[in-house]
Backbone as JSON, one array per atom type, in Angstrom:
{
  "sequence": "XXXXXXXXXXXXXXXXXXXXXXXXXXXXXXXXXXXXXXXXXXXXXXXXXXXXXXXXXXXXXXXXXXXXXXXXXXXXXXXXXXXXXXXXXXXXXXXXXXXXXXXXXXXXXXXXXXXXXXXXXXXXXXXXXXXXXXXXXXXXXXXXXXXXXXXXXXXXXXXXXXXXXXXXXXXXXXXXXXXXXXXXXXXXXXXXXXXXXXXXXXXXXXXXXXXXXXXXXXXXXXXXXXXXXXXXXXXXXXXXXXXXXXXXXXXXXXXXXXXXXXXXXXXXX",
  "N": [[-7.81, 3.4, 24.83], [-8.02, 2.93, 27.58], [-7.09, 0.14, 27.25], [-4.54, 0.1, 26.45], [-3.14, 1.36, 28.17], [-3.26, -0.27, 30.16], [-1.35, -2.25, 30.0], [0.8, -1.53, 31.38], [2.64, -0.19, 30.23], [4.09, 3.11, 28.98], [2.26, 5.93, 28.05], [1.96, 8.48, 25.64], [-0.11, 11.14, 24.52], [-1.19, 13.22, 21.8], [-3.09, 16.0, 21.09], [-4.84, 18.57, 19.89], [-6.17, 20.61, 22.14], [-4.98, 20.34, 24.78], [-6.26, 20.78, 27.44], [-8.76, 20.11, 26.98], [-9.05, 17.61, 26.49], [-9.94, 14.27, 27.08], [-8.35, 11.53, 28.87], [-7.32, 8.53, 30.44], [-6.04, 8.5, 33.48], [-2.84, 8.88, 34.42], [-1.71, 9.04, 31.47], [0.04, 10.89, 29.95], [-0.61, 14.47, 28.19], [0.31, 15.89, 25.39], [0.2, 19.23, 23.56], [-0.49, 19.35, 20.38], [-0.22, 19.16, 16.77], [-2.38, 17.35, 13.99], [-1.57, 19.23, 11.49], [0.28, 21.48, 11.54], [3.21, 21.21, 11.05], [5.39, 21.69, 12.58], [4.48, 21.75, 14.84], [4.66, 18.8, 15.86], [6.95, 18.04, 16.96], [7.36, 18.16, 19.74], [5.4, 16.01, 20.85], [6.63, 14.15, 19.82], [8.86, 13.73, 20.61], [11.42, 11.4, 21.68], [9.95, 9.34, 21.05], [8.93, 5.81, 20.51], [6.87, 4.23, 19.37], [4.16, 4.95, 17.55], [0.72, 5.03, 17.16], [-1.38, 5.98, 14.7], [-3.91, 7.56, 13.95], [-5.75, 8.93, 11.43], [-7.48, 12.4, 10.99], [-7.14, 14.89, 9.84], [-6.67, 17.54, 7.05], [-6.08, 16.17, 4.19], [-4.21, 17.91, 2.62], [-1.86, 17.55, 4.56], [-0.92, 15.48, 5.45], [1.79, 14.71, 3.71], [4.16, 16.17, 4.8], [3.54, 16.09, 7.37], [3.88, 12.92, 7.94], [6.51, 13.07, 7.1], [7.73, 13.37, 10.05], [6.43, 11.66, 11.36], [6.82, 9.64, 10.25], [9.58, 7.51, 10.65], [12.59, 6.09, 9.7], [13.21, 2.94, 12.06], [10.84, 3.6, 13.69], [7.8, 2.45, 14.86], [5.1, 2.18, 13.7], [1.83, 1.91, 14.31], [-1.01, 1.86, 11.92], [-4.74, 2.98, 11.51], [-6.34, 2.16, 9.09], [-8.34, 1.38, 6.77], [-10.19, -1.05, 5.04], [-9.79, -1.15, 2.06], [-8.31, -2.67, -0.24], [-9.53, -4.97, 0.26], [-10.69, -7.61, -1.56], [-13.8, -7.73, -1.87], [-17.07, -7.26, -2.68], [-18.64, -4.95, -1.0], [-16.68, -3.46, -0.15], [-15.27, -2.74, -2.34], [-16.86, -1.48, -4.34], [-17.55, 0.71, -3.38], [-15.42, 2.14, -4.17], [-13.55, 4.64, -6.5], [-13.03, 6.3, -3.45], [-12.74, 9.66, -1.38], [-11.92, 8.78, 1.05], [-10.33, 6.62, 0.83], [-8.22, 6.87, -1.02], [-6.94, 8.35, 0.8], [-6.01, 6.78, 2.63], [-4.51, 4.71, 1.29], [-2.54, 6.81, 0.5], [-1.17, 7.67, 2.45], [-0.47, 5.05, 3.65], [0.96, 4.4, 1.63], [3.28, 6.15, 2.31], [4.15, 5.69, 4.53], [5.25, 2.91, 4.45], [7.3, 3.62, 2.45], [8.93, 4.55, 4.44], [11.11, 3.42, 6.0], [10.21, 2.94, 8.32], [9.15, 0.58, 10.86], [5.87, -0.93, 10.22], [2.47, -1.44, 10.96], [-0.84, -2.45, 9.39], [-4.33, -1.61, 10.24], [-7.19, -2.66, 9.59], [-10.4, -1.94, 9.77], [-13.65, -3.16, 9.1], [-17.05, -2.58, 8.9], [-17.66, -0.19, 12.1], [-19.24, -1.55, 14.62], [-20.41, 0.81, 16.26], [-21.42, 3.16, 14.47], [-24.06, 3.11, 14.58], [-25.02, 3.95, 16.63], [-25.04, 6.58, 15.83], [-26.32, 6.53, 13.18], [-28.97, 5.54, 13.74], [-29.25, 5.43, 16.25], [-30.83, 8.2, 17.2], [-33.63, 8.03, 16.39], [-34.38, 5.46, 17.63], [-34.61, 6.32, 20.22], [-36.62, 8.29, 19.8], [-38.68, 6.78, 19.24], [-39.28, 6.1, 17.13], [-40.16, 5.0, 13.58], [-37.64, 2.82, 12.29], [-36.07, 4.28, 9.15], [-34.42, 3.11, 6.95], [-32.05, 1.58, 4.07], [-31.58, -0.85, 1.87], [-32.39, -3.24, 3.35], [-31.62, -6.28, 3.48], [-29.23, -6.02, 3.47], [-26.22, -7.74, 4.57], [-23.84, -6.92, 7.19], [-20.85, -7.31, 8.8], [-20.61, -5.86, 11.7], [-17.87, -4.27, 13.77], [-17.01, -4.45, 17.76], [-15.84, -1.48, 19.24], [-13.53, -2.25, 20.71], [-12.64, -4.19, 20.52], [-11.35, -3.43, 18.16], [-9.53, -1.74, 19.43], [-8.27, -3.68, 21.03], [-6.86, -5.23, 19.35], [-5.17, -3.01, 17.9], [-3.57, -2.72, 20.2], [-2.24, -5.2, 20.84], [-0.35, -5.42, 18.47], [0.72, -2.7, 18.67], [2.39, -3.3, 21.47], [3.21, -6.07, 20.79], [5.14, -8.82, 19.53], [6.29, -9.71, 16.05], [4.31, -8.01, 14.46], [5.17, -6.44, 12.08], [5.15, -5.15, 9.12], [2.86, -6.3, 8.67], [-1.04, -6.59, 7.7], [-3.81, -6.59, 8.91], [-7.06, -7.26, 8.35], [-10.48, -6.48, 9.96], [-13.24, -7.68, 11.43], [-16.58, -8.2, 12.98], [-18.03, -11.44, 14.55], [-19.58, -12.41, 13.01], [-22.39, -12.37, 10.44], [-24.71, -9.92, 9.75], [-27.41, -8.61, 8.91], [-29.09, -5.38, 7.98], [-31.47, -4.94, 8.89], [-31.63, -7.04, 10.69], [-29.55, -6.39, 12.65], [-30.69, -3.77, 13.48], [-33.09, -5.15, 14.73], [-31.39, -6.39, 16.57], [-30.74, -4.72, 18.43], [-32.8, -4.0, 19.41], [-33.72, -5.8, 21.0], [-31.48, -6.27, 23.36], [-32.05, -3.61, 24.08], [-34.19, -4.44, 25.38], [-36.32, -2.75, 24.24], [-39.34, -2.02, 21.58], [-38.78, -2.12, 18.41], [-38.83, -0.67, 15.05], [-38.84, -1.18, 12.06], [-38.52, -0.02, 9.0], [-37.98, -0.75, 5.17], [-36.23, 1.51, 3.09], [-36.08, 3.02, -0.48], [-32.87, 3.39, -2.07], [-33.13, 5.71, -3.41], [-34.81, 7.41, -1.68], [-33.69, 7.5, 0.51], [-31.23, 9.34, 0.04], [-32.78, 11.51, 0.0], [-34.02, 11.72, 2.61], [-31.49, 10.62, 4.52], [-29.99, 12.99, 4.26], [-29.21, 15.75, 5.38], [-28.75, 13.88, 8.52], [-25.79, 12.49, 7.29], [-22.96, 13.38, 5.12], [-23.48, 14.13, 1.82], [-21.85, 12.94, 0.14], [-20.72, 11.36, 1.31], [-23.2, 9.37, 2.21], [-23.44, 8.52, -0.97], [-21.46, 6.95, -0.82], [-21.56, 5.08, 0.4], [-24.25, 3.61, -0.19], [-23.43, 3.19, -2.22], [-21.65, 0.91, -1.81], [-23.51, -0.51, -0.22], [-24.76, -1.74, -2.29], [-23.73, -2.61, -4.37], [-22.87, -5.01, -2.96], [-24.9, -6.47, -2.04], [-26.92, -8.95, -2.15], [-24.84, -10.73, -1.57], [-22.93, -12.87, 0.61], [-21.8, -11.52, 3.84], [-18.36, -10.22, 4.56], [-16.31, -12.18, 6.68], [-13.67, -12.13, 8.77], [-11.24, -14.01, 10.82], [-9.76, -12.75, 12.36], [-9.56, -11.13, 14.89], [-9.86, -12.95, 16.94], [-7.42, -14.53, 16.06], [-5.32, -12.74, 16.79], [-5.63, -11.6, 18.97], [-6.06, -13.74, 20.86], [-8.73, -13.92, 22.17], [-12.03, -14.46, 21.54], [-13.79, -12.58, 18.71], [-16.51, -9.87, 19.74], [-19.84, -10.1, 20.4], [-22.43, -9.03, 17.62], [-24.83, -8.87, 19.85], [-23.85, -8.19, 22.07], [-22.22, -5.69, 21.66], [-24.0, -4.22, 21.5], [-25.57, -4.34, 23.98], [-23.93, -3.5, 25.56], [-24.06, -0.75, 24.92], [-26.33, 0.03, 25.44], [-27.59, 2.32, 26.57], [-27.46, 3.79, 24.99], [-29.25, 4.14, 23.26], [-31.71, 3.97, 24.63], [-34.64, 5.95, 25.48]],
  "CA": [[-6.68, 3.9, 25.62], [-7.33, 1.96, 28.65], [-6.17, -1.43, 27.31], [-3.45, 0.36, 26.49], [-2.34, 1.55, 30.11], [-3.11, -1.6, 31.4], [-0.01, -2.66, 29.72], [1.88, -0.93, 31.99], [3.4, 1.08, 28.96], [4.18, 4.72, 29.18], [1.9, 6.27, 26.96], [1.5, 10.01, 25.35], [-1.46, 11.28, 23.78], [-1.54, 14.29, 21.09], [-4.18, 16.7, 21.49], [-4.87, 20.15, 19.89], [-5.79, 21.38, 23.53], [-4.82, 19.22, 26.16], [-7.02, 20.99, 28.75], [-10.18, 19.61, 26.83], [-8.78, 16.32, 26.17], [-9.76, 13.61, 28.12], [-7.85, 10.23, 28.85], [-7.0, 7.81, 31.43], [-4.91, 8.59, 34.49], [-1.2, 8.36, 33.5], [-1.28, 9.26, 29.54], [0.77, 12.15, 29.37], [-1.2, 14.85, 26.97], [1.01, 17.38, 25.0], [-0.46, 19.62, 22.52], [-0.07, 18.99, 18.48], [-1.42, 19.33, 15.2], [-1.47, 17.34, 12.51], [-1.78, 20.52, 9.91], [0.81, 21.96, 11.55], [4.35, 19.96, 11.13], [6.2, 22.13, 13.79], [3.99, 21.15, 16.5], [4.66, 17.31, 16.37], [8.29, 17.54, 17.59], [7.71, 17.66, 21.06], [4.89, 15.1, 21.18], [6.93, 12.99, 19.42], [10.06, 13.21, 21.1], [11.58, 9.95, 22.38], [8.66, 7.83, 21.27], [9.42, 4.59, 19.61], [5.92, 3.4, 18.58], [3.24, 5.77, 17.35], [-0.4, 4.7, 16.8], [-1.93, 7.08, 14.28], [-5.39, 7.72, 13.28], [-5.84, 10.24, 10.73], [-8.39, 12.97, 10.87], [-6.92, 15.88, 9.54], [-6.69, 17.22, 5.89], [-5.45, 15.35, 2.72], [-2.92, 18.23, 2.72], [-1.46, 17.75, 5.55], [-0.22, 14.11, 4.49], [3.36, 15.16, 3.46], [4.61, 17.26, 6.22], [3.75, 15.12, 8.86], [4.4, 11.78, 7.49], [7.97, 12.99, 7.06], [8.19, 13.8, 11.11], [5.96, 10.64, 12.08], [7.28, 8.3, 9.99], [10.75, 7.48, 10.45], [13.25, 4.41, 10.71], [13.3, 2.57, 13.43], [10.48, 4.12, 14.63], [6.65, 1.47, 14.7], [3.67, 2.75, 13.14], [0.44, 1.43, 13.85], [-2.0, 2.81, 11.44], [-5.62, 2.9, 11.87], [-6.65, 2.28, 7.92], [-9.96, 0.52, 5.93], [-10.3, -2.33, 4.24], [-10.04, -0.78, 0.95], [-7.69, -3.23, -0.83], [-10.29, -6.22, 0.33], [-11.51, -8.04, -2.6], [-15.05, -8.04, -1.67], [-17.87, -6.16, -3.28], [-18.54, -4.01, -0.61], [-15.33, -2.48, -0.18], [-14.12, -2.36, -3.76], [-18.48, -1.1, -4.82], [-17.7, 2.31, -3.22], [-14.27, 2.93, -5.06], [-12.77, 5.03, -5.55], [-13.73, 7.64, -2.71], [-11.07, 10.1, -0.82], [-11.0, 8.16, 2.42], [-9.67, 5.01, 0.69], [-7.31, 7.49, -1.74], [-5.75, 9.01, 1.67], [-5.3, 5.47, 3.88], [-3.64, 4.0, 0.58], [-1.05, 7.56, 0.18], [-0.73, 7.72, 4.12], [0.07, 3.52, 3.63], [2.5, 4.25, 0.92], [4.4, 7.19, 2.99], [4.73, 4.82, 5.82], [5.88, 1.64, 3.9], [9.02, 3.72, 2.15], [9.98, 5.36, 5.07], [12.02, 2.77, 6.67], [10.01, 2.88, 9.89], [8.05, -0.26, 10.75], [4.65, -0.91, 10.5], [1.11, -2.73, 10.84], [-2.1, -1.63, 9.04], [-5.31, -2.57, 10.81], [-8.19, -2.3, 8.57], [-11.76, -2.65, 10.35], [-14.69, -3.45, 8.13], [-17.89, -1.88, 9.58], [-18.03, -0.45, 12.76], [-20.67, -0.94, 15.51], [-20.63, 2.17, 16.69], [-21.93, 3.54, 13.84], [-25.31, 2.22, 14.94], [-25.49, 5.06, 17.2], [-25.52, 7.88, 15.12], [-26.92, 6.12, 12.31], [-30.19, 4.37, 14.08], [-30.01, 6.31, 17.62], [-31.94, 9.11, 17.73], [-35.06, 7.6, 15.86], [-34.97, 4.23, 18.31], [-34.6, 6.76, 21.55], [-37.86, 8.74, 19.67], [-40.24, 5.79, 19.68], [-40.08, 6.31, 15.7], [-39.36, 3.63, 12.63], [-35.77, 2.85, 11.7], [-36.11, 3.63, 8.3], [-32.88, 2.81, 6.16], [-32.09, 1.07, 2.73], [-30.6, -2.21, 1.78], [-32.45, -4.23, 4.54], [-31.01, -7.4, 3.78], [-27.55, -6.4, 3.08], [-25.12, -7.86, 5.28], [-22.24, -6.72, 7.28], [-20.43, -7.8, 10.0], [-20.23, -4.95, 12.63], [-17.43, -5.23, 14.8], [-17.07, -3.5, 18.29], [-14.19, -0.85, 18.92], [-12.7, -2.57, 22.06], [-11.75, -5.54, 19.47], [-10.27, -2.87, 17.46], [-8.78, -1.45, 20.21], [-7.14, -4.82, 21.32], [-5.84, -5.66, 18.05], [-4.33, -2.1, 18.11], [-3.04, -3.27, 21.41], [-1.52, -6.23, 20.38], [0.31, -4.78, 17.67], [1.65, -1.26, 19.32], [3.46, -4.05, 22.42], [3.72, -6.92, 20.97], [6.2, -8.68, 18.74], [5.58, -10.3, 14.82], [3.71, -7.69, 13.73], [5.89, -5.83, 11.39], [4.73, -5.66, 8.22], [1.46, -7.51, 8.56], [-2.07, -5.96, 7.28], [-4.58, -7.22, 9.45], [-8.68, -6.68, 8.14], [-10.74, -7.64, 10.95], [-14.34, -7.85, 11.33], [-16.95, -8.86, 13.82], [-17.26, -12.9, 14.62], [-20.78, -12.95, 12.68], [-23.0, -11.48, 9.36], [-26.13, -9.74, 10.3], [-28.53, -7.55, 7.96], [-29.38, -4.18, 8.71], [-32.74, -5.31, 9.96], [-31.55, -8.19, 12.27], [-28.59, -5.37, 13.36], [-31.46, -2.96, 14.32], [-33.66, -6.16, 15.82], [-30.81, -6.95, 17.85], [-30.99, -3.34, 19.13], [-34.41, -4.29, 20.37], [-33.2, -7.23, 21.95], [-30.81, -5.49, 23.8], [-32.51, -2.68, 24.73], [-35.6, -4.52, 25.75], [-37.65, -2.23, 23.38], [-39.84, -2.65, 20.32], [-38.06, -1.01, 17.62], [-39.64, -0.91, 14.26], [-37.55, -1.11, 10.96], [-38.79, 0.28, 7.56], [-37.01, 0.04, 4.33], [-36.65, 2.73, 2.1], [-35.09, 2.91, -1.79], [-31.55, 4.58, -2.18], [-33.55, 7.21, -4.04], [-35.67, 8.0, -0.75], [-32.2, 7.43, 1.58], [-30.65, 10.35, -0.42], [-33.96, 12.48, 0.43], [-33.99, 11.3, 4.22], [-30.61, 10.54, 5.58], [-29.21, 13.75, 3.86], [-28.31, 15.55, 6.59], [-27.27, 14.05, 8.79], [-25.02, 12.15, 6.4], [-22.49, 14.47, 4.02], [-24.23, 13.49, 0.78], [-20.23, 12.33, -0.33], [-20.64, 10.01, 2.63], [-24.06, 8.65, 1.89], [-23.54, 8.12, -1.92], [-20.2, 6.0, -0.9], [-22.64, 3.85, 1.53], [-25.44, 3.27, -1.02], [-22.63, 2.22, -3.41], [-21.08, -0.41, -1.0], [-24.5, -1.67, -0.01], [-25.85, -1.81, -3.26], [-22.69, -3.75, -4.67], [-22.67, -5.98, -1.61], [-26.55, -7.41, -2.12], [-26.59, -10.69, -2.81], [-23.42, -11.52, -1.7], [-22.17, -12.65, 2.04], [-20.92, -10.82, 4.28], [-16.6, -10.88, 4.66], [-15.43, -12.45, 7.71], [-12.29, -12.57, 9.37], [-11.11, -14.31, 12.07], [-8.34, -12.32, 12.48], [-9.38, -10.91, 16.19], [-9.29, -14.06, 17.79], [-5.65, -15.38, 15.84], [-4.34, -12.13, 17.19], [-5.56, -11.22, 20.98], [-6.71, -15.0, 21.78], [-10.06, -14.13, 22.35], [-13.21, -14.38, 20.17], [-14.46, -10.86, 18.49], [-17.62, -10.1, 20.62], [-20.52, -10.18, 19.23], [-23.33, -7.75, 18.0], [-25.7, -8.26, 20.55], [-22.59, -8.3, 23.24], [-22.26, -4.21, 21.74], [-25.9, -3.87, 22.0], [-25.47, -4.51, 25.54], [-22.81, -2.44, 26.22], [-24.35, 0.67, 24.16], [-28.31, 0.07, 25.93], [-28.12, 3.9, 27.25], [-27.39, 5.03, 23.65], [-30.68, 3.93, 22.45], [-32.95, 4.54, 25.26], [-35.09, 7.43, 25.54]],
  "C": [[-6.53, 3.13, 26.93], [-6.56, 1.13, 28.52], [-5.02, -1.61, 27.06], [-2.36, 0.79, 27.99], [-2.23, 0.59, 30.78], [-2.11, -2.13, 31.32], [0.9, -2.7, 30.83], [2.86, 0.26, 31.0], [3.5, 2.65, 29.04], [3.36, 5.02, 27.79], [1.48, 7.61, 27.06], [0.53, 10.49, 24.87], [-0.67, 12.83, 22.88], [-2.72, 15.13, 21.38], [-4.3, 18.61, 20.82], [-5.0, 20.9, 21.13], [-6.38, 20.41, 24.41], [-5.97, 19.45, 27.21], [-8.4, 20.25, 28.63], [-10.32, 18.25, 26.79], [-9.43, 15.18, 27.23], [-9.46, 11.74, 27.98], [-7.17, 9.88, 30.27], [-6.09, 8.45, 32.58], [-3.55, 8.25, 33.77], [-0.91, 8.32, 32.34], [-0.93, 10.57, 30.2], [0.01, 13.15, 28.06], [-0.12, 15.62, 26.69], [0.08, 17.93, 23.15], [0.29, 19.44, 21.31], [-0.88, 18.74, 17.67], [-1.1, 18.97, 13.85], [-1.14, 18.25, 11.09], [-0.45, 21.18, 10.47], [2.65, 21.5, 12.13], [5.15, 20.53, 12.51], [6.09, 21.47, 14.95], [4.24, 19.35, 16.9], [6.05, 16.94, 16.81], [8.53, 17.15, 18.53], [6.87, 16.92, 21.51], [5.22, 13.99, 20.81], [8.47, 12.66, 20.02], [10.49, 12.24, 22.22], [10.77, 9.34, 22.83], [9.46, 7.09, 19.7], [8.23, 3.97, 18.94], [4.55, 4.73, 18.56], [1.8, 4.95, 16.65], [-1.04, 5.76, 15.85], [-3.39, 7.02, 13.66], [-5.76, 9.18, 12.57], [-7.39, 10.69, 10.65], [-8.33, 14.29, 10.29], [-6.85, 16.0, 7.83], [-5.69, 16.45, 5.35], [-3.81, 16.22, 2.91], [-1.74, 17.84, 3.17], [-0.35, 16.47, 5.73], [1.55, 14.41, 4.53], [4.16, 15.05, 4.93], [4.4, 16.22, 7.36], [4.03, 13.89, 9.06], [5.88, 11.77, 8.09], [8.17, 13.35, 8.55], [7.58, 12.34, 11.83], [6.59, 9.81, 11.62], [8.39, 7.94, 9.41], [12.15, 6.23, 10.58], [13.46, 4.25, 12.07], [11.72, 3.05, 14.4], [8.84, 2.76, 14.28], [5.83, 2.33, 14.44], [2.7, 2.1, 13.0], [-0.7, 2.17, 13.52], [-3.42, 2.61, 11.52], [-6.16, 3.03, 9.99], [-8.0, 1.32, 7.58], [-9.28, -0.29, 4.96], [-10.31, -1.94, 2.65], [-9.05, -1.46, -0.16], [-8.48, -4.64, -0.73], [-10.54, -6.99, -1.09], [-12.89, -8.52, -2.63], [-16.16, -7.13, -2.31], [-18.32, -4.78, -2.57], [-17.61, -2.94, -0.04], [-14.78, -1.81, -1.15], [-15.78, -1.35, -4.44], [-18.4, 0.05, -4.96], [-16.62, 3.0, -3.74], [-14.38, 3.6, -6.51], [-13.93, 6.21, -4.9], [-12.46, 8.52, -1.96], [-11.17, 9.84, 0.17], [-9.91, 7.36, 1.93], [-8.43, 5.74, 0.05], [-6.42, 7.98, -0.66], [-5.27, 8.07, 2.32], [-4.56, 5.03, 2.37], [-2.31, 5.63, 0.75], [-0.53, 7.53, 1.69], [0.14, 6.03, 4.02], [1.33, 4.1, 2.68], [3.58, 5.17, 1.43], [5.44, 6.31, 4.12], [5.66, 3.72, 5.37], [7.54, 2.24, 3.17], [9.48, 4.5, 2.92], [11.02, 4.71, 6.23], [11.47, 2.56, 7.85], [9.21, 1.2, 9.89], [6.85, -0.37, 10.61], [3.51, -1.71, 10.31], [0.32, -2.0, 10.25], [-3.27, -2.38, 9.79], [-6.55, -2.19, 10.16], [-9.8, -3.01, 9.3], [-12.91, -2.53, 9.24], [-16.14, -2.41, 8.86], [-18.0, -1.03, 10.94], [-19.12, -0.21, 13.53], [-21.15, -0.31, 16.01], [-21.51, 3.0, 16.05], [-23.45, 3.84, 14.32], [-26.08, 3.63, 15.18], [-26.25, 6.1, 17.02], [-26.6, 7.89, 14.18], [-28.81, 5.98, 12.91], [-30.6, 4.95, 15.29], [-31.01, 7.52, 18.1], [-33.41, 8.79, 17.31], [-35.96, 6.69, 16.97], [-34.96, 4.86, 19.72], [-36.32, 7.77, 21.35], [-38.69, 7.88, 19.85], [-40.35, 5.48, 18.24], [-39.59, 5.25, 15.05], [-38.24, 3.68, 12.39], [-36.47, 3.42, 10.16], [-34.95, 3.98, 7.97], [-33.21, 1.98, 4.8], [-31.39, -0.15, 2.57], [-30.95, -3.24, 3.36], [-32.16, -5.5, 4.7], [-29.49, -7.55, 3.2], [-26.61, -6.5, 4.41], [-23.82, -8.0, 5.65], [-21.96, -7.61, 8.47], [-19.64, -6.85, 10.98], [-19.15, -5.61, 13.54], [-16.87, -4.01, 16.23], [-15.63, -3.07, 18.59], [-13.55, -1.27, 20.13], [-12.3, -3.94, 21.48], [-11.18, -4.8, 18.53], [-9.65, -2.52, 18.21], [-7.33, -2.22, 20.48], [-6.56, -5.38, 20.21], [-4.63, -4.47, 18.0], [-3.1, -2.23, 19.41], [-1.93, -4.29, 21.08], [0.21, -6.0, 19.51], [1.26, -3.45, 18.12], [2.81, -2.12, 20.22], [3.81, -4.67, 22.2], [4.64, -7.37, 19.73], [5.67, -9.36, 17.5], [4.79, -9.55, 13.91], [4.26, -6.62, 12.64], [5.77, -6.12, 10.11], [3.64, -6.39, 7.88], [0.07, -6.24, 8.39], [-2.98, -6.9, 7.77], [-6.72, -6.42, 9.28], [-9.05, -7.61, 9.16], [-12.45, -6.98, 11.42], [-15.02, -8.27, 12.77], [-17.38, -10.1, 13.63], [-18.61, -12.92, 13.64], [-21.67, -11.64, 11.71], [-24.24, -11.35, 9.79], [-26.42, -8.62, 9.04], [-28.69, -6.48, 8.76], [-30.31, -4.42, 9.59], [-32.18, -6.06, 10.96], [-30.7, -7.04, 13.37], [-29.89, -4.46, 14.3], [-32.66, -3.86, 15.04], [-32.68, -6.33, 17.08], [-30.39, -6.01, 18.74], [-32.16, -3.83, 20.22], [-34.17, -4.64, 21.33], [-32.5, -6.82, 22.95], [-30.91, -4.49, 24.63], [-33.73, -2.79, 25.7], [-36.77, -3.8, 25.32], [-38.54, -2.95, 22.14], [-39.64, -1.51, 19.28], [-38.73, -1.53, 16.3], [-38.56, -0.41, 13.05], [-38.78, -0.99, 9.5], [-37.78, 0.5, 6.36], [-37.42, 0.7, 3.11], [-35.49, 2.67, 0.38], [-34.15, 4.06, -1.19], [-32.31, 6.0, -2.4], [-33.94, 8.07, -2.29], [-34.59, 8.38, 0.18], [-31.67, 8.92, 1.39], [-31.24, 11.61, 0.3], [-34.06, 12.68, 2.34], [-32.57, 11.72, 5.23], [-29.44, 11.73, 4.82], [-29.45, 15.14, 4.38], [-28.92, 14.21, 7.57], [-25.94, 13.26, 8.14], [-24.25, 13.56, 5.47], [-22.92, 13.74, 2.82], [-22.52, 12.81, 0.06], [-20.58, 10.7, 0.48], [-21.64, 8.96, 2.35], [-23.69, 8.21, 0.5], [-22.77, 7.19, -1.67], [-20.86, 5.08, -0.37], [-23.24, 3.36, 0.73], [-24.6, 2.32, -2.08], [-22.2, 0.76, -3.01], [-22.28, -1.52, -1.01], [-25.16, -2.19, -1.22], [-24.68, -2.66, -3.98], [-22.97, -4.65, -3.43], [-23.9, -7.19, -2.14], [-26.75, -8.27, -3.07], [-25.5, -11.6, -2.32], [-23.32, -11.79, 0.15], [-21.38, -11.82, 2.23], [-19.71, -11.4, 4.7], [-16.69, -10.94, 5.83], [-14.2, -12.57, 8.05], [-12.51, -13.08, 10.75], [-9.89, -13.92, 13.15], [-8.36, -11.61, 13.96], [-9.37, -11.45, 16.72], [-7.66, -14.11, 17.31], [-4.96, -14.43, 16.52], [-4.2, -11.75, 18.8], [-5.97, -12.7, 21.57], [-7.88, -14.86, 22.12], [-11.16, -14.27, 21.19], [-13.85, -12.67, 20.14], [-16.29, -10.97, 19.5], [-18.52, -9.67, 19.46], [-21.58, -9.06, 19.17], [-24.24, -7.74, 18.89], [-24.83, -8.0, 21.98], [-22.27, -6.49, 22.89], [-23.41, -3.53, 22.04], [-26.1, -3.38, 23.38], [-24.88, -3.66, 25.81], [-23.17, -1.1, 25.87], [-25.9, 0.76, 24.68], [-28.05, 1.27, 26.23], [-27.76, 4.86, 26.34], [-28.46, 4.97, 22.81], [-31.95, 3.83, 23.04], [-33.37, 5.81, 25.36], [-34.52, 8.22, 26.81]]
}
C-alpha cells in the first residue's frame, strides 16, 4: 500500500471494519464484504481501477464479480501461476485455489472491464510461518524435499509489479508470472536464514510420510498434500524463473538473502 500512495494516487481500501484496519495515512477505508454484494457499492463508487485479492468464499464469486467487474472499469487481480507449464505448478493440480483464480479470471476476462493477472510463484514470506517459530526456538528446521528448488520472491516486488500495472499504461490484457531473480533449495533458503540472521540454524529432512505427521497442524492437511504434490513433481527439475520484475518496474527482483534481511526480527528469538 505504500508504493501505492507514493504515487500520489487517491486510493480506497475495503475493509470489513475499518476501525481495525490499518493502512497508510491518506487511504480512505470504507467498510465491505466480499460475501455480501450490497456492501461493495459504496466502496466502489467512482473508482476506475480496482486491485483485488480474493480471500473470501468460492460462493461468493458470482455476486461480486458482477459489481467489481465492469466495462471500462481496470482490474488488477492478484492470481497463481496455475496455467505455468512447469511441474511444480501443474504437480499439485487440480486443487480449489487454482479452480477459483481460473473462474474469478474467466468472470473478469468476459466482463468487458480491463485487466492484468499477476501470478507470483512462491512467496518469501511464507518462510515465516513455515520455518519461524522452530529457528526463533533454537530447534531443527525439519521439512521435506530438501533439494527441491524454488525461487522465493519478496512481496514488495509483488507489490511493485501490482504498482506498475494499477498506474501505469500497456498493461491491459497481459498475464504477468513473476518470480524471485534466483533458484534456491529449501535447505540453502533456510541456510540463508542463518546468514541473515547471524544464527546457526540447523535443517533436517524428513519423508512426505513424516511431513504429513509433523507439519499437520499447522498446515490444513488440503494445504500440505497440495505442497508435497508440487514439491514432489518439481524434484529433479529447475526451478522457473522469470524475469518479468525487472522488464516491468526497471529494477532487479531482490533477492532471498535481501528478504532475509529485511525479515531478521521474524526469526530471532
Amino acid at each position: 500500500m505504500s508504493q501505492l500512495t507514493a504515487t500520489g494516487v487517491s486510493v480506497r481500501a475495503m475493509a470489513r471494519n475499518p476501525q481495525a484496519a490499518s493502512f497508510p495515512d491518506g487511504v480512505e477505508v470504507v467498510r465491505g464484504d466480499l460475501t455480501v454484494p450490497e456492501s461493495l457499492d459504496a466502496p466502489l463508487d467512482g473508482i476506475d481501477t480496482v486491485f483485488l485479492l480474493w480471500f473470501a468464499s468460492p460462493d461468493a464469486v458470482p455476486a461480486a464479480l458482477e459489481r467489481i467487474a465492469v466495462p471500462g472499469r481496470r482490474i488488477v487481480f492478484l492470481s497463481s501461476p496455475h496455467k505455468t507449464p512447469h511441474p511444480f505448478f501443474q504437480g499439485s493440480q487440480p486443487n480449489r485455489g487454482a479452480m477459483l483464480h481460473a473462474e474469478i479470471e474467466r468472470r473478469i476476462e468476459s466482463s468487458g472491464s480491463q485487466w492484468t493477472f499477476i501470478r507470483p510463484g512462491i512467496f518469501a514470506i511464507n518462510a515465516v510461518d513455515w520455518w519461524g517459530p522452530r529457528i526463533r526456538a533454537g530447534e531443527v528446521v525439519r521439512w521435506p524435499y530438501a533439494e527441491v528448488a524454488t525461487a522465493p520472491i519478496h512481496e514488495r516486488d509483488i507489490a511493485a509489479v501490482a504498482v506498475r500495472a494499477l498506474c501505469g499504461d500497456g498493461h491491459h490484457g497481459k498475464d504477468y508470472v513473476i518470480t524471485g531473480p534466483q533458484a534456491l533449495t529449501h535447505l540453502e533458503q533456510v541456510e540463508t536464514i542463518g546468514r541473515a540472521t547471524g544464527q546457526a540454524v540447523r535443517f533436517e529432512e524428513i519423508s512426505p510420510e513424516a511431513a504429513l505427521q509433523e507439519l499437520s497442524p499447522p498446515f490444513p492437511p488440503p494445504v500440505l498434500k497440495m505442497l508435497l504434490a508440487a514439491w514432489g513433481a518439481a524434484a529433479g527439475h529447475p526451478a522457473y524463473l522469470t524475469s518479468n520484475v525487472e522488464a516491468i518496474t526497471g529494477t532487479p527482483a531482490r533477492t532471498y538473502f535481501e528478504w532475509a534481511v529485511d525479515h531478521a526480527a521474524d526469526f530471532r528469538p
